[in-house]
N, C-alpha and C positions, 0 to 999 in steps of 0.2 A: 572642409568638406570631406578630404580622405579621411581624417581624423574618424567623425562620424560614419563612414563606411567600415572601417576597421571595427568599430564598435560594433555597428549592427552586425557583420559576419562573426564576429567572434560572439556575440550574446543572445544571436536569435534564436536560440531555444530555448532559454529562459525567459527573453519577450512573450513568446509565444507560451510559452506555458503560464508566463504570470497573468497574460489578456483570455487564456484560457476558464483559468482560476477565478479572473471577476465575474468573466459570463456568468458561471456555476454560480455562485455567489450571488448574484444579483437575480438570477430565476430561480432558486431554490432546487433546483435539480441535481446539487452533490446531495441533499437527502438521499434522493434514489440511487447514485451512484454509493454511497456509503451502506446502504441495506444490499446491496447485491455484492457489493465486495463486502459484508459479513457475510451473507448467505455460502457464497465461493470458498471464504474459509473456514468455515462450519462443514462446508463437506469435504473439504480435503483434510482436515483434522480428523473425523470420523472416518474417513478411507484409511489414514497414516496407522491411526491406530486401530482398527480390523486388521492390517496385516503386518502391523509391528507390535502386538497386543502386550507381549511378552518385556521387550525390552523400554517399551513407554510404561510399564508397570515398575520397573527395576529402578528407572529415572524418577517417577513420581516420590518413590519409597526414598532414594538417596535424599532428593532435596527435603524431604518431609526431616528425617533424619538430622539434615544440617540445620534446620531449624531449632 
């Protein structure tokens, strides 16, 4: 029985994130979690580069280059 208490304190956030994980899974609701974390970085991509315009242009051009 301590055996299995060690377990559980040492792995309950991955319990809990894996029982998390079927919920999603079984209601189809990481659909919507998946469009709205693209959405979240669709706009911080367009914010980075609005005011890093210049050197996300320099990077683009490098890697084209290495290609």
């Amino acid at each position: 029985m301590e055996d299995f208490k060690n377990f559980l304190t040492k792995y309950w956030g991955a319990i809990v994130g894996g029982l998390i994980a079927i919920l999603l899974a079984c209601t189809g609701f990481y659909k919507l979690i998946l469009v709205v974390v693209l959405i979240v970085l669709g706009i911080w991509a367009g914010n980075y580069y609005q005011h890093n315009k210049d050197e996300v242009k320099e990077r683009i051009k490098k890697f084209i280059d290495k290609m």
